[in-house]
Steps between C-alpha positions, in 0.01 A plus 500: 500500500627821384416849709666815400677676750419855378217541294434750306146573334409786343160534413265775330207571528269771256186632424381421180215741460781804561691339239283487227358831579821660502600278126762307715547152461627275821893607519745140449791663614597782772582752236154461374389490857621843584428641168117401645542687801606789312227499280234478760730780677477693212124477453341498832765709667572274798695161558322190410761233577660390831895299427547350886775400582794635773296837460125573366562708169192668305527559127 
């Protein structure tokens, strides 16, 4: 039996309504996960998305 001593799962999790309002398809990768954030910046004027880790950060 194998149990990893460190594991390490990143998930993400999105509205899909704000998406498709906004034209935005789900990001795939973190550069099209922050270029979300600063879309929805962009067009609603306040952060959207929440990156926790060592510190909360809002886009």
């Amino acid at each position: 039996m194998f149990l990893p001593v460190r594991p390490n799962v990143q998930v993400v999790f999105y509205n899909s309504t704000a998406c498709q309002e906004q034209g935005l398809e789900p990001p795939r990768t973190w550069e099209a996960f922050l270029e979300t954030a600063r879309r929805f910046h962009e067009a609603e004027g306040r952060g959207r998305v929440l990156l926790k880790g060592q510190e909360a950060y809002l886009a």
